[in-house]
Kinemage of the C-alpha trace (Angstrom):
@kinemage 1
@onewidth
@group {chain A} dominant
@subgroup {mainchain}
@vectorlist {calphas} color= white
{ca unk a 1} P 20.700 25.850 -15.603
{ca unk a 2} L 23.294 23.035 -15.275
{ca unk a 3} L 22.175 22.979 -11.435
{ca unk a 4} L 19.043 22.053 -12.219
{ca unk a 5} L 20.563 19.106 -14.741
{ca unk a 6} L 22.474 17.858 -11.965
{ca unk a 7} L 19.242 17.421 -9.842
{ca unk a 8} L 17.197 16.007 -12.682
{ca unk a 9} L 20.135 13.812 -13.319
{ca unk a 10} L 20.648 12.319 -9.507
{ca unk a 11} L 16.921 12.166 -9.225
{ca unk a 12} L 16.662 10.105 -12.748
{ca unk a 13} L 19.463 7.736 -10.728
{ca unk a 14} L 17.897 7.180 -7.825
{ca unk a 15} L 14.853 6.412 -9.103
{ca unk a 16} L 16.398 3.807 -11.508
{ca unk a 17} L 18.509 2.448 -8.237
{ca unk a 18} L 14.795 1.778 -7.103
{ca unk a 19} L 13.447 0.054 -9.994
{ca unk a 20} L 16.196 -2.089 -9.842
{ca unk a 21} L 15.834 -3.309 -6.013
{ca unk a 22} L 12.305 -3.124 -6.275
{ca unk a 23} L 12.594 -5.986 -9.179
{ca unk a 24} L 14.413 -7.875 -7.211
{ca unk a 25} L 11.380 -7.693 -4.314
{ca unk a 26} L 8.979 -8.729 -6.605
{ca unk a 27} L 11.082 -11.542 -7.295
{ca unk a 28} L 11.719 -12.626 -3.720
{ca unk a 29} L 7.767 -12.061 -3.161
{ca unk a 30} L 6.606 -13.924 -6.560
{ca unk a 31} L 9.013 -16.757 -5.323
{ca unk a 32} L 7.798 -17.156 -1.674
{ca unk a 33} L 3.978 -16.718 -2.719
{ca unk a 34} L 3.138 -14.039 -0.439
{ca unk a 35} L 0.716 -11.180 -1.627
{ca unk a 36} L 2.198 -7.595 -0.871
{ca unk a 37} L -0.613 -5.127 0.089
{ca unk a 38} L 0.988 -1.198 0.246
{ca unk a 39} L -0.645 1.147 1.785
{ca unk a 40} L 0.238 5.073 0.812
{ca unk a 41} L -2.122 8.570 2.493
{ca unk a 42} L -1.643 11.963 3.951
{ca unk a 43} L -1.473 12.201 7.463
{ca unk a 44} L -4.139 11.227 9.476
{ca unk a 45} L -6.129 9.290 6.849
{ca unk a 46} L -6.338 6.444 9.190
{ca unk a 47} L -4.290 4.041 7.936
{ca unk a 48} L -2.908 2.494 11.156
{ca unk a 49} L -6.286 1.737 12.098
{ca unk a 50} L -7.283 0.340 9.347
{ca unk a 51} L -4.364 -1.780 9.323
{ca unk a 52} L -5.101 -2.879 12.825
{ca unk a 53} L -7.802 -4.160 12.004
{ca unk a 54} L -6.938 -5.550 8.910
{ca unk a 55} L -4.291 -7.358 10.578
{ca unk a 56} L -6.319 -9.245 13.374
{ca unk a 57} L -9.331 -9.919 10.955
{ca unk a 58} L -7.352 -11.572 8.516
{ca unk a 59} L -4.882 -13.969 11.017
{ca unk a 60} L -7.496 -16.443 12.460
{ca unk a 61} L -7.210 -17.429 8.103
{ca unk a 62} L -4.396 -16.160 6.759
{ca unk a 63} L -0.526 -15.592 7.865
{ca unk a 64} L 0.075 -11.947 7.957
{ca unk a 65} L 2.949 -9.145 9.100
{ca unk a 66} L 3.651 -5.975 8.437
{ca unk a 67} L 6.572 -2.878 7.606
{ca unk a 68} L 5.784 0.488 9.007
{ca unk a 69} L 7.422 3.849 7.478
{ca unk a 70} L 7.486 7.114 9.516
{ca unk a 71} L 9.568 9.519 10.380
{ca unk a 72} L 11.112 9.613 13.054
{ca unk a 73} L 9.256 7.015 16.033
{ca unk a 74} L 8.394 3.853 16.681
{ca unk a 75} L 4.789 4.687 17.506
{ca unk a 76} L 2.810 2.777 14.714
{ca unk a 77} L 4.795 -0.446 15.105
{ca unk a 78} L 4.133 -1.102 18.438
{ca unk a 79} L 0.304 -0.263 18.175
{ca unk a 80} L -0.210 -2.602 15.090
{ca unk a 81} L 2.024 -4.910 17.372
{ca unk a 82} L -1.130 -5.272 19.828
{ca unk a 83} L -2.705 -7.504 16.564
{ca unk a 84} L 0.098 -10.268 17.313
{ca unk a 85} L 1.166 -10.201 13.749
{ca unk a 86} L 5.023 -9.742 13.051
{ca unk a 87} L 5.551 -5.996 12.238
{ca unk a 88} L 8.458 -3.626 11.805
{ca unk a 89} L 9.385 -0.342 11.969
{ca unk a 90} L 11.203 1.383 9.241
{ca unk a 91} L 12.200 4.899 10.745
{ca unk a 92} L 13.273 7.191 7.514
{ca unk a 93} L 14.659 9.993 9.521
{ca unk a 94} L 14.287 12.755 6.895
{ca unk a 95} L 13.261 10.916 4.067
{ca unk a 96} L 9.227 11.210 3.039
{ca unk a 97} L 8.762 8.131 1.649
{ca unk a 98} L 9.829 4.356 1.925
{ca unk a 99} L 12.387 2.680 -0.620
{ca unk a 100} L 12.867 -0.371 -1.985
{ca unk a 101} L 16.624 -0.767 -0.657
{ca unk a 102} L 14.539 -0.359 2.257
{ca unk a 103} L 12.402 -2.954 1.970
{ca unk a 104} L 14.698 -5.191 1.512
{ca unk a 105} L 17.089 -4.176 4.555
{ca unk a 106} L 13.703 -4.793 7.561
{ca unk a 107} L 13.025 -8.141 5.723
{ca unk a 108} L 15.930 -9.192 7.101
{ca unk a 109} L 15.286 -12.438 9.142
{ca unk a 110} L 11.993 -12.878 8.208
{ca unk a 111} L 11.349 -16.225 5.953
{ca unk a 112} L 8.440 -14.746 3.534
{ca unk a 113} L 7.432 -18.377 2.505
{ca unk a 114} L 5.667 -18.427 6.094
{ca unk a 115} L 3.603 -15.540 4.811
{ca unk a 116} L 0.381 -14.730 3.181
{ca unk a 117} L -0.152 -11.196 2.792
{ca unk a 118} L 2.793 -8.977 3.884
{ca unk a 119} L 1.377 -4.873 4.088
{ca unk a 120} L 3.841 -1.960 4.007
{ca unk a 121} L 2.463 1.057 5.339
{ca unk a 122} L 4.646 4.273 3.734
{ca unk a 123} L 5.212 7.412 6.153
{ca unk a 124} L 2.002 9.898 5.760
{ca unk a 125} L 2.912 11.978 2.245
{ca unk a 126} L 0.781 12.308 -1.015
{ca unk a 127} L 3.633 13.364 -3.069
{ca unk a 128} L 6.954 10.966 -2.774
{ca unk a 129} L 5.419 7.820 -2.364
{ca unk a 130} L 4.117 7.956 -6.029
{ca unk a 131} L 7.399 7.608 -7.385
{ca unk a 132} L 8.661 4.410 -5.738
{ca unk a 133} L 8.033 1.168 -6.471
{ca unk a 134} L 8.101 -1.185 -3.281
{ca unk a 135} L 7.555 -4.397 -5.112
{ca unk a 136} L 4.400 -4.493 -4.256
{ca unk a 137} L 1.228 -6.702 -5.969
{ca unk a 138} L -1.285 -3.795 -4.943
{ca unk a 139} L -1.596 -0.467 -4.056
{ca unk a 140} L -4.190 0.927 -1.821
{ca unk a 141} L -4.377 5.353 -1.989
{ca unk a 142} L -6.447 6.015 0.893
{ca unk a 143} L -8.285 9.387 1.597
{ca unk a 144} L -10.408 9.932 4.725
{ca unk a 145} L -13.810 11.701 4.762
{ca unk a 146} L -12.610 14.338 6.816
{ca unk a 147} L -10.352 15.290 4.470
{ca unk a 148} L -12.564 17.029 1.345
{ca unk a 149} L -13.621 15.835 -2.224
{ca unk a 150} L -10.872 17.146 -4.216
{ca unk a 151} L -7.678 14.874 -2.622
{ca unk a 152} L -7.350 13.581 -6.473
{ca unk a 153} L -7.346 16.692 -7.693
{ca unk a 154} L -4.635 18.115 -5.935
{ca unk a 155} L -2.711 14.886 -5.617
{ca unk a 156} L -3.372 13.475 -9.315
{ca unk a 157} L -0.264 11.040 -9.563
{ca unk a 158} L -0.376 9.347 -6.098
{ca unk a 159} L -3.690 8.484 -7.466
{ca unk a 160} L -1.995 7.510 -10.919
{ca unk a 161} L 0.563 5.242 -9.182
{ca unk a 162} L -2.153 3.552 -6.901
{ca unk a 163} L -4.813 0.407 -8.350
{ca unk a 164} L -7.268 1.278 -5.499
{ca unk a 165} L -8.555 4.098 -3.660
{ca unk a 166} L -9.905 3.492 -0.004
{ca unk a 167} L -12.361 6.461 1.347
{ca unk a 168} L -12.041 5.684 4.482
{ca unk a 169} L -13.473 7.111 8.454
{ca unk a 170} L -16.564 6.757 6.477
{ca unk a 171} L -18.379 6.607 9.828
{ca unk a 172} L -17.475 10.356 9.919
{ca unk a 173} L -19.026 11.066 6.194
{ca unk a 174} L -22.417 12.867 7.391
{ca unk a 175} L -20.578 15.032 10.149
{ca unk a 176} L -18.341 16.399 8.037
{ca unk a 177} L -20.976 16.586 4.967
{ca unk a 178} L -18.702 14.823 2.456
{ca unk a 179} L -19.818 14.287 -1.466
{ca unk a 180} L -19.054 11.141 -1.601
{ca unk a 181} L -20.341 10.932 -5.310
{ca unk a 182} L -18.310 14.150 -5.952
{ca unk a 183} L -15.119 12.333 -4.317
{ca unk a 184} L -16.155 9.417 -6.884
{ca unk a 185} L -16.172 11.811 -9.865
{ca unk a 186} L -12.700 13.264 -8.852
{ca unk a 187} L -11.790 9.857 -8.747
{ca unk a 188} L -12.593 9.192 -11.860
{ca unk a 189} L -10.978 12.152 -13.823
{ca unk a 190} L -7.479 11.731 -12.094
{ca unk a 191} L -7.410 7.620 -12.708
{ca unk a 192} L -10.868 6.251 -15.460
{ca unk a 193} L -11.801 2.782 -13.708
{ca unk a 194} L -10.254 2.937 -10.614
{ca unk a 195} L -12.156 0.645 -7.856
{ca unk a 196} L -13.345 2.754 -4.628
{ca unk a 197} L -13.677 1.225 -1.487
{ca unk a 198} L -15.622 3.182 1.237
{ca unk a 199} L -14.965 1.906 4.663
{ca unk a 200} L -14.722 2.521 8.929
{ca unk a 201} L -12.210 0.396 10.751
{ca unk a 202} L -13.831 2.093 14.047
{ca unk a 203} L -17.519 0.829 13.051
{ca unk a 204} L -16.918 -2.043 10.660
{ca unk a 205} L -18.562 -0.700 7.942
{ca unk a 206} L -17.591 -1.846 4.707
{ca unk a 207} L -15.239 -3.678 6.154
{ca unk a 208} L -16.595 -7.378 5.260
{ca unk a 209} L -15.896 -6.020 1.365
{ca unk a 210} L -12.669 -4.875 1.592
{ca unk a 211} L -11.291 -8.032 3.139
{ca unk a 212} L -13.318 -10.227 0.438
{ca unk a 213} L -11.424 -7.400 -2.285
{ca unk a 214} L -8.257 -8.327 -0.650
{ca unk a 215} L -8.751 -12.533 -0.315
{ca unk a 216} L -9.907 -12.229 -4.069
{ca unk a 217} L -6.796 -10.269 -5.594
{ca unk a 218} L -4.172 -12.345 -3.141
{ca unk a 219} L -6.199 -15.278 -5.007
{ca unk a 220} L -6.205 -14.385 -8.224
{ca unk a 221} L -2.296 -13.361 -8.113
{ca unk a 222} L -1.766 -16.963 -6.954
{ca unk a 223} L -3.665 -18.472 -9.892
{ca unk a 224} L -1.291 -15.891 -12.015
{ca unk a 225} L 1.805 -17.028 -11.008
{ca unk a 226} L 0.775 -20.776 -11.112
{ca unk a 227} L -0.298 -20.780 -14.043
{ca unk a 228} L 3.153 -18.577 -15.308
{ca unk a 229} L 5.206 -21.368 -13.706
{ca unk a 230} L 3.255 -24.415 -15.221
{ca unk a 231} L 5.363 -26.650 -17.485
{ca unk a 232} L 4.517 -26.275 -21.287
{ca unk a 233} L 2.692 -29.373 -22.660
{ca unk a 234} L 4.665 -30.487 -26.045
{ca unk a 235} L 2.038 -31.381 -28.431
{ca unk a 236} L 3.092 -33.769 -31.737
């Protein structure tokens, strides 16, 4: 029994440790004006491709880079490198999930102020992820076609922790016969209100939305914070 206090203890630590240095992210981010997109999935959901593409669709407007979790290679950095957009690779060894410590250690040398959107792409796990805080203004869960209607219910609190689900490989949907209104349901039970985006980086579908969805919330946050940091106006 007190072995299993001692974990719940440590983990209760760590997480706080977290909270702490992901405050201190927002901060910096808040401060430099630059929107942070985070992108969380199992394995194989696409999210490299998608943030390919995202990547060299948004640059000819907007100033954009990128942080890259995995586990143990380089392999995603140097293919969203292709885009031209700043990117780094954050190689967690064993760890399943990125951390806000970090964060904070592959920002090194970059000035965020030159920034618009900065997107961190966490290592490929529905379970860790949920439970870290990377600063971040939004959170994108993504779940592919291919892999079944019930991803929410089997992976409730990634789906908790996110603001936006992303169906994506939607190009894929009639192949592999996917509900997509049952996916929507599930959706709904695991997180009431939660936006769904259906898209396919490989045939542009839906595409045009979810860009608009991201130029609207990176505006919005902006209008936020400006009008947080406007002077008071005395009135006598």
């Amino acid at each position: 029994m007190s072995g299993g206090t001692r974990i719940i203890e440590v983990r209760q630590n760590v997480l706080k440790q977290n909270d702490v240095a992901a405050r201190a992210l927002r901060q910096q981010f808040q401060e430099a004006g630059v929107f942070v997109v985070s992108l969380v999935s199992s394995p194989g959901s696409g999210k490299t491709m998608l943030l390919e593409k995202t990547l060299g669709l948004l640059q000819p407007e907007f100033r954009v880079a990128a942080l890259v979790g995995d586990l143990a290679t380089e392999n995603d950095a140097v293919r969203l490198a292709r885009s031209n957009a700043p990117v780094k690779q954050i190689v967690t060894g064993t760890v399943c999930h990125l951390e806000a410590a970090m964060v904070q250690q592959a920002l090194a040398g970059w000035n965020l102020k030159d920034l618009d959107f900065l997107f961190i792409e966490n290592v490929g796990n529905l379970v860790c992820p949920s439970s870290y805080d990377l600063g971040e203004d939004l959170r994108f869960v993504l779940m592919s076609v291919t892999e079944g209607e019930d991803k929410p219910l089997k992976y409730p609190t990634i789906f908790n922790s996110a603001d936006v689900a992303v169906i994506t490989k939607t190009d894929l949907a009639e192949a592999v016969e996917f509900d997509g209104a049952a996916a929507a349901r599930n959706i709904q039970a695991v997180r009431p209100g939660m936006a769904i985006l259906h898209v396919s980086a490989k045939s542009a579908s839906g595409m045009e939305g979810y860009l608009e969805f991201l130029k609207s919330r990176r505006a919005g946050a902006r209008d936020t914070r400006t009008a947080a940091n406007a002077p008071s106006v005395s009135r006598s």
